[in-house]
C-alpha positions in Angstrom: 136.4 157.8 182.7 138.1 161.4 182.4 140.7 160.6 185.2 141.2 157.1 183.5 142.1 158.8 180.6 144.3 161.3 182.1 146.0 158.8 183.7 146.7 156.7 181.0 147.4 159.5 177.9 149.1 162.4 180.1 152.2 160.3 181.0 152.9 159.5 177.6 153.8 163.5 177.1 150.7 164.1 175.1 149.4 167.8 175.6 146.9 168.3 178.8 144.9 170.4 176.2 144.6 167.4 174.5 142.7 165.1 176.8 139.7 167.8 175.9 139.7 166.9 172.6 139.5 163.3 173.3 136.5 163.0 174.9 133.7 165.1 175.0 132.7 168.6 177.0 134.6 171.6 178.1 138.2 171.5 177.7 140.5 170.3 181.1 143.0 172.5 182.6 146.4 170.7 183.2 145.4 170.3 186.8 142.1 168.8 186.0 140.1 171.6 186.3 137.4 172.4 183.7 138.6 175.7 181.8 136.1 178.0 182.4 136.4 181.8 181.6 135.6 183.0 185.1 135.2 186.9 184.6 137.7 189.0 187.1 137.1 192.0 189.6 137.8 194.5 188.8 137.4 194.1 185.5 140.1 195.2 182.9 138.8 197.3 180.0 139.4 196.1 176.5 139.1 199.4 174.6 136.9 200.3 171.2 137.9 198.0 168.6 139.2 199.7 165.3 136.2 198.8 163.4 135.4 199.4 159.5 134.1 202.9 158.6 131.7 201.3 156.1 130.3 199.2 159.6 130.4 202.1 161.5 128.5 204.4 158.8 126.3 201.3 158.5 125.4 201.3 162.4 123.7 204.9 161.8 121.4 204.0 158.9 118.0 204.5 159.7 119.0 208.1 160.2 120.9 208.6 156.8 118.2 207.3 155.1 115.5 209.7 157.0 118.4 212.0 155.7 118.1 211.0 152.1 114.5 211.4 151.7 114.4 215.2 153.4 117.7 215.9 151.4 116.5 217.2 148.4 118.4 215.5 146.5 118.7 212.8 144.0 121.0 209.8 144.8 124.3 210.8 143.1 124.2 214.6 144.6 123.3 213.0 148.0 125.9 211.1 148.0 128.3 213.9 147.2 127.1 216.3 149.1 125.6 214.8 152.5 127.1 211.0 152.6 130.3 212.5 151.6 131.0 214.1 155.2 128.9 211.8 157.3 131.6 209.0 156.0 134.6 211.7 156.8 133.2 212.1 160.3 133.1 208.6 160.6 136.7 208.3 159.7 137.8 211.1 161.9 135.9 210.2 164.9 135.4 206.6 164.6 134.0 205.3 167.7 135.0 207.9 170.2 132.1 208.9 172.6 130.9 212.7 172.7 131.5 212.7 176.7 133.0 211.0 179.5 130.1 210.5 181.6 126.9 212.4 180.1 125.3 212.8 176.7 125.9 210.4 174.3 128.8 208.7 176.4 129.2 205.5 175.0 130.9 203.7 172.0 130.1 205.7 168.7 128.3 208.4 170.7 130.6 210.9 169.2 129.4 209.7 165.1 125.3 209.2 166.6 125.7 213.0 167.8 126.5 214.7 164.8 124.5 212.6 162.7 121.8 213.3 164.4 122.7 216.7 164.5 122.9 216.9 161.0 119.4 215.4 160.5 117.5 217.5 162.7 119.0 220.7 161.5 118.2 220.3 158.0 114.4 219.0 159.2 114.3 222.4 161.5 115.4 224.2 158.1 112.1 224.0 156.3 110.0 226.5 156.0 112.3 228.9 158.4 112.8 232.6 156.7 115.9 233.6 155.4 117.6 236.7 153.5 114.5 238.2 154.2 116.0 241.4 152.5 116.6 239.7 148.9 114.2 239.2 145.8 112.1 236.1 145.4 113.9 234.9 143.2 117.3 235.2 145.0 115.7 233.2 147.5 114.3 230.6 145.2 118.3 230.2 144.0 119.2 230.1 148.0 117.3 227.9 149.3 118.6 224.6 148.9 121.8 226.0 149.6 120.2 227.7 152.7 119.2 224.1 153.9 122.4 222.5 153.0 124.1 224.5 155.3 122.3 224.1 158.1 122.9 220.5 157.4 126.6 220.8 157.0 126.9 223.0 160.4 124.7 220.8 162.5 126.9 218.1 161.4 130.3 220.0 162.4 129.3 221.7 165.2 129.6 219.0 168.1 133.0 217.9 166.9 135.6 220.7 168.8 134.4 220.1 172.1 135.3 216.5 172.4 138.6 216.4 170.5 139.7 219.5 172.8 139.1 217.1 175.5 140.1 213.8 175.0 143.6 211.6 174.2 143.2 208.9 172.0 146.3 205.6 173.0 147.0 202.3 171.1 147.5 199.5 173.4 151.5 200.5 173.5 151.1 203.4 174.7 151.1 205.1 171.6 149.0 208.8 171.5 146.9 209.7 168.3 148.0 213.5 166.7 144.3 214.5 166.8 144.9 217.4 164.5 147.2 215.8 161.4 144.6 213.3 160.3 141.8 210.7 161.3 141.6 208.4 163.6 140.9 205.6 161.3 143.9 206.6 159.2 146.1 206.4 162.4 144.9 203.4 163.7 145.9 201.9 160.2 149.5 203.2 160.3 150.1 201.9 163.6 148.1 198.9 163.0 146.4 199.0 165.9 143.6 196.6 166.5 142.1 198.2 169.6 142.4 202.0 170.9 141.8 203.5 174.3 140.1 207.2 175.3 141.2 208.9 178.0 139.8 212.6 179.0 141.3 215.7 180.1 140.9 219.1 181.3 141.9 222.0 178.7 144.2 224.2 179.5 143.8 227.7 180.4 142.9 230.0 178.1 143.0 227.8 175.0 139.9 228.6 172.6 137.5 225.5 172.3 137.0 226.2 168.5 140.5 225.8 167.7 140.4 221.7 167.8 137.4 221.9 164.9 138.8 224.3 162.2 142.1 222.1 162.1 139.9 218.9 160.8 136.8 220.4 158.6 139.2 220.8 155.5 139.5 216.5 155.9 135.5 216.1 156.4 134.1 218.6 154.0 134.3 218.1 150.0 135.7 220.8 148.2 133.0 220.7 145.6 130.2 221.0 148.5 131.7 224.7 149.9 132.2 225.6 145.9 128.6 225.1 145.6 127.8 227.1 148.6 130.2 230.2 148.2 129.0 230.9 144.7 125.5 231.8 146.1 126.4 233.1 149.3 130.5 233.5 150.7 128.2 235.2 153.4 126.9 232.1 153.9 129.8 229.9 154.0 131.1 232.0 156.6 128.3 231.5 158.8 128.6 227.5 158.3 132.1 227.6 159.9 131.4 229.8 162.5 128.2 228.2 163.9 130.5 224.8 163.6 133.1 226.6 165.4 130.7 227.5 168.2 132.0 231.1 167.9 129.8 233.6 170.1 128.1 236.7 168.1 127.8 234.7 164.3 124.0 235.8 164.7 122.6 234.1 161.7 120.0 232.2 160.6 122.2 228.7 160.6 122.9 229.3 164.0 119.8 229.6 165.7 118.5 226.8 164.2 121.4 224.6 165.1 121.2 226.3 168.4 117.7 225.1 168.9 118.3 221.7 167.4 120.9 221.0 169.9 118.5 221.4 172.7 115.6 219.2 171.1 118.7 216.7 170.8 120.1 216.5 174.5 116.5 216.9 176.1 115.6 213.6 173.9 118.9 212.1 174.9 118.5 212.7 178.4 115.6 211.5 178.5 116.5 208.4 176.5 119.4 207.6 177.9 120.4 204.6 179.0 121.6 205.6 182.5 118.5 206.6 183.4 117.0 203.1 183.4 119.9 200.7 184.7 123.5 199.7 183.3 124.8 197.2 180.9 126.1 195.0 183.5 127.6 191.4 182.9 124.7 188.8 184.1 121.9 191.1 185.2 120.9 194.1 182.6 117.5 193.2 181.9 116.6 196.8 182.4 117.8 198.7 179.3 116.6 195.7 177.3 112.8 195.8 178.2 113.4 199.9 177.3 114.6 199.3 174.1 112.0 196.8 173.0 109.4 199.4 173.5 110.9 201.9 172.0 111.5 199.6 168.9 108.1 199.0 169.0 107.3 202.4 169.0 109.8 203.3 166.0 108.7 200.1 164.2 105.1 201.9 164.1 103.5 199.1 166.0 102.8 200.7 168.6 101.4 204.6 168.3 100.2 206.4 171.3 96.8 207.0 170.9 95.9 205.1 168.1 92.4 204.5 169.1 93.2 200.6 169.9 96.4 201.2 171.9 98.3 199.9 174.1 99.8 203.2 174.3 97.8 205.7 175.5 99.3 209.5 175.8 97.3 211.7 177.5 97.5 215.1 180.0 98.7 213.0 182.7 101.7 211.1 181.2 102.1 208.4 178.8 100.7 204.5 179.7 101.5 201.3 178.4 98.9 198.5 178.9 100.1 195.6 181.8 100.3 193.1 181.3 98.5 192.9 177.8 101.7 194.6 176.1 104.5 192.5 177.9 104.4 189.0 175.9 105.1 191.0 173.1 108.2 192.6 174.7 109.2 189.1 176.0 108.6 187.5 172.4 110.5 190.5 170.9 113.6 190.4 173.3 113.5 186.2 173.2 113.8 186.6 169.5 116.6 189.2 169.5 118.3 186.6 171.6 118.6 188.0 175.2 119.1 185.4 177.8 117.4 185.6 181.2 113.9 187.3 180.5 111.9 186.6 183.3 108.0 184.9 182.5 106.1 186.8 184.9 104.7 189.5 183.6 104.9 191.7 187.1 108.5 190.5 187.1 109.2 192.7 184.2 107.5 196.1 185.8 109.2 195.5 188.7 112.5 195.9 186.4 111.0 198.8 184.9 110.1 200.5 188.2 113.2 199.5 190.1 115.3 201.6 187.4 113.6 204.5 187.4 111.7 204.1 184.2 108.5 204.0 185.4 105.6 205.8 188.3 104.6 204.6 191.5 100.8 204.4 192.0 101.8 204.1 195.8 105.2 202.8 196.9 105.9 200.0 194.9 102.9 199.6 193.3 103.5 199.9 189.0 99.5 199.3 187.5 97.7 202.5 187.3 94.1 201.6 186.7 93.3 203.6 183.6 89.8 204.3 181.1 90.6 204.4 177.5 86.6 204.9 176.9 87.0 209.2 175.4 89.7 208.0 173.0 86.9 206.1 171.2 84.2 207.4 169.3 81.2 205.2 169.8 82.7 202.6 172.1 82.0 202.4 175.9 84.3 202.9 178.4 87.0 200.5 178.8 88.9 200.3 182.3 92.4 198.0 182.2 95.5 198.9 183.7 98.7 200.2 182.8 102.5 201.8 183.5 103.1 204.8 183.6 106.5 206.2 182.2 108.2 208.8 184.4 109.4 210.6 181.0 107.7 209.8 178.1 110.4 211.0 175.8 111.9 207.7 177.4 109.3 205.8 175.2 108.9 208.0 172.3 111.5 209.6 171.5 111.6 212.1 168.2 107.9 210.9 167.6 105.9 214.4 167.2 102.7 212.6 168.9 101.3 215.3 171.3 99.2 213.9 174.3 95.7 214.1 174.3 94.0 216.7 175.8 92.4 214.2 178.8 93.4 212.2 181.5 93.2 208.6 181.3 94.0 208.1 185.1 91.3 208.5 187.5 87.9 208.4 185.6 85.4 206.2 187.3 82.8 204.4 185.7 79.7 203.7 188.0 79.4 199.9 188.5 79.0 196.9 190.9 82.8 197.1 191.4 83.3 200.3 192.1 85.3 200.4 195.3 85.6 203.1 198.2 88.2 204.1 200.2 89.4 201.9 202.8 89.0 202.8 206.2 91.9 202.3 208.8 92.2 199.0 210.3 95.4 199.1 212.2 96.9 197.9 209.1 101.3 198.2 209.0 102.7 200.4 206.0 103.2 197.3 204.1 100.2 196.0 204.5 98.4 198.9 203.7 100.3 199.3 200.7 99.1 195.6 199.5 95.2 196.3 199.9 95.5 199.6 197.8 96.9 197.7 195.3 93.8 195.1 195.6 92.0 198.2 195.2 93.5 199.2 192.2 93.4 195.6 190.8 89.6 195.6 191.9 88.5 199.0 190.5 90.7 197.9 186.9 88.9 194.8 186.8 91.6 192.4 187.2 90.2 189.1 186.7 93.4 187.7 186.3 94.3 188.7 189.8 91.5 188.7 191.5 88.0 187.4 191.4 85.0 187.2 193.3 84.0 183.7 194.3 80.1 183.6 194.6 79.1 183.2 198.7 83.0 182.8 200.0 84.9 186.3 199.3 87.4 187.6 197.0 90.2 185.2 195.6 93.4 186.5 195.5 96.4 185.5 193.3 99.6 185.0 194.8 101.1 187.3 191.5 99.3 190.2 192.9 100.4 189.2 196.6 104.0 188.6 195.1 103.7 192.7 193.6 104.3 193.9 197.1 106.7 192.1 197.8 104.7 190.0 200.6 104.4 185.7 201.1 101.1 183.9 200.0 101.6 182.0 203.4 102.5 184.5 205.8 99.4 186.8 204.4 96.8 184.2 205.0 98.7 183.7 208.4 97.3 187.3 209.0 93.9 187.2 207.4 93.5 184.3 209.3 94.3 186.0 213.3 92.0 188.3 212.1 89.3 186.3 211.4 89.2 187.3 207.5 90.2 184.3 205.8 87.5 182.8 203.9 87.5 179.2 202.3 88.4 177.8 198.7 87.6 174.6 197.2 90.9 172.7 198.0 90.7 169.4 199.7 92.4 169.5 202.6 90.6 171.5 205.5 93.3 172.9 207.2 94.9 175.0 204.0 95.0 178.4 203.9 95.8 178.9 200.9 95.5 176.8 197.6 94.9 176.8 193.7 92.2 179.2 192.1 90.9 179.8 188.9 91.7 183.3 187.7 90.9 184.6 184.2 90.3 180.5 183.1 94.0 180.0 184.5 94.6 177.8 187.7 96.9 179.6 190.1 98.4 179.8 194.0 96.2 182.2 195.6 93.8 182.4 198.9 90.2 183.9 199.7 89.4 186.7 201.6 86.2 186.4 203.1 83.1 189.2 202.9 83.6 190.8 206.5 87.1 191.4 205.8 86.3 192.6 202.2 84.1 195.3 203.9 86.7 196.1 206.4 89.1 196.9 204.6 86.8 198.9 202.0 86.3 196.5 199.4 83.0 196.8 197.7 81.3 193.2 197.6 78.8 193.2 194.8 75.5 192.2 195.3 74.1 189.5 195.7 
């Protein structure tokens, strides 16, 4: 019907774009191709977009509001004095990134920075001592100020470093005057709708500091250092050179910027996206999954140790219960709208574990059996298993939890299932691999992998086959040559392998009889 169409319209000198609005689905190429937007290698970069201040402000607003309420102040004097030079950051450095290639390298990493910078400084600036030499009630008078300030540098002091190192283009060609005015200003007066950064080297000799004092008189409000210098000039003084990164200021402002930087980069490194996969076109599922949780965890959902879990922090690292915890991830990132998530729960932790994110139990193996019993009062013991993050600042970012002060890895509880280790049985790497994690499976109680089938042997799920990366068919090809292959209740009599009830749930899995159980130092429980 299309090429009928095109046959009978396109001679008649009507448009070939047309003949896509004539009939229904994607729209035809003149040679009768449908136009699809087939992405290119390598790929061309499109540059920041020269975005609102108010959206970019906007983007950092569950920090400005923690700011608000450990201000101080009330609305109209917040907004004066602390919104006032977060908005002429935002205007000078719009959506630049702090770095080319390491802390907070990507779009707006530049603004998150010294925002967070800001916050964290005037947090560390309560209760710290200060003009330790003046009267009470000097101090009383100083103090706000004393905390303002610490606000004001940790805000500045992140900004020289980058603009001494970086060249700002319009799509022309065009090069931004870092030092005569903002970025968003110049962006409007060469009506650019898209900007590119570029980085350079500095040259030699050139202080680092001198790129920052040029642009604080466009960021700081007058009325702000007014307020400051008729307490303290000393004090004002100390603000610019702590922003300035000036060696030898020795005060008070400074080491508490000086330490807040350090709590900021060790959270950022550990957070950081690069650490757990890129945002690549068509497969990114890995930064994703690590956001969700740490949403989760922001949200207050999910606490480590909150006596119900699934976040257990203890002396031994930081767990997450598996696969209890992962429909609400996948519910989470399904309702955010990201495409692709995969169903299976082991599909997920492989992800995880791939990028980095998470611990080996053995190589490849993600579930740590786990007890969660001491972290309740009167409840018994309760064995399940979990990941384990490789850096739990990865998970928890600012959160002040502090582990507790046992392990949650490695407790046995005596039982019918506990299992021993398994003796050597000739078994390949890979295969060994597999039984230990049946072991672990096993010992957590993993009904939903693995069950014990009264007077046949132990049922195994093709999921927990599938976690080492082996084939359902080609493992009972083995159990079977070595006379371990026990029998389920599927029809046929010559299967191998078949479906089994696991946790109520039919799925693929086979049976591995008693003897082979004992070999390979399963415990059977008794009969």
């Amino acid at each position: 019907m299309l090429n009928f169409l095109k046959r009978a319209v396109l001679p008649g000198g009507v448009p070939a774009g047309v003949v896509g609005r004539l009939v229904s689905g994607p729209p035809v190429h003149p040679e009768g191709h449908l136009s699809i937007d087939v992405p290119r290698y390598p790929p061309s970069d499109p540059g920041l977009p020269a975005a609102p201040v108010p959206a970019i402000v906007a983007s950092q607003r569950d920090l400005i509001d923690r700011l608000r309420r450990v201000s101080g102040f009330d609305d109209t004097t917040f907004e004066s004095r602390c919104l006032a030079p977060i908005q002429g950051v935002a205007r000078y450095v719009h959506l630049l990134p702090a770095t080319a290639f390491e802390h907070f390298a990507g779009a707006g990493g530049l603004f998150r920075y010294c925002v967070e910078m800001a916050l964290f400084s005037r947090q560390a600036a309560e209760g710290r001592m200060f003009a330790h030499a003046a009267s009470a009630e000097a101090r009383r008078d100083l103090e706000p100020r004393w905390k303002y300030a610490c606000f004001l540098a940790g805000l500045l002091s992140e900004l020289h470093r980058p603009l001494a190192a970086l060249v700002v283009t319009d799509p022309t060609g065009r090069v931004w005057p870092t030092f005569l005015g903002s970025l968003d200003a110049w962006l409007r007066a060469v009506q650019a709708e898209r900007y590119h950064v570029a980085w350079q080297g500095r040259p030699p000799g050139l202080p680092a500091s001198a790129e920052g004092a040029a642009v604080f008189g466009d960021i700081i409000p007058k009325g702000a250092l007014a307020w400051l210098n008729e307490a303290s000039p000393a004090l004002v003084a100390e603000v610019f050179g702590t922003a300035l990164g000036q060696a030898g200021t020795g005060g008070g402002v400074a080491s508490v910027v000086g330490a807040t930087r350090e709590r900021v980069l060790h959270v950022e490194a550990s957070t950081r996206r690069t650490r757990y996969g890129q945002l690549r076109v068509g497969h990114h599922l890995e930064l994703h999954l690590v956001d969700a949780i740490r949403q989760r965890v922001a949200a207050g959902g999910w606490g480590a140790n909150p006596r119900q879990g699934p976040l257990w922090f203890g002396a031994d690292g930081l767990y997450l219960e598996w696969p209890m915890a992962a429909g609400a991830i996948r519910d989470d990132l399904m309702r955010n709208g990201t495409p692709g998530i995969p169903l299976c729960a082991f599909t997920l932790a492989e992800v995880l574990g791939r990028a980095g994110v998470l611990a080996e139990v053995s190589p490849g193996n993600w579930l740590w059996p786990i007890c969660t019993g001491p972290c309740h009062d009167t409840a018994p013991p309760t064995h399940c298993s979990a990941l384990k993050f490789s850096e739990p600042r990865s998970v928890l970012g600012y959160s002040d939890v502090q582990p507790a002060a046992h392990r949650f890895h490695g407790l046995v509880e005596p039982g019918e299932h506990a299992v021993s280790p398994a003796p050597s049985q000739g078994l390949a790497p890979a295969e060994a691999r597999m039984v230990d994690q049946w072991r672990q499976s096993l010992g957590a109680r993993r009904t939903d992998l693995l069950v014990w089938l009264p007077g046949r042997g132990l049922a195994v799920s093709q999921d927990l086959i599938a976690l080492s990366g082996a084939d359902l068919a080609a493992v009972a090809t083995s159990l079977h040559r070595r006379h371990w292959l026990g029998r389920g209740d599927w029809p046929s009599p010559h299967a191998r392998a078949g479906l089994l009830a696991f946790a109520g749930t039919l799925k693929p899995g086979l049976v591995l009889n008693e003897a082979g159980a004992r070999q390979l130092g399963l415990a059977v429980p008794p009969t």
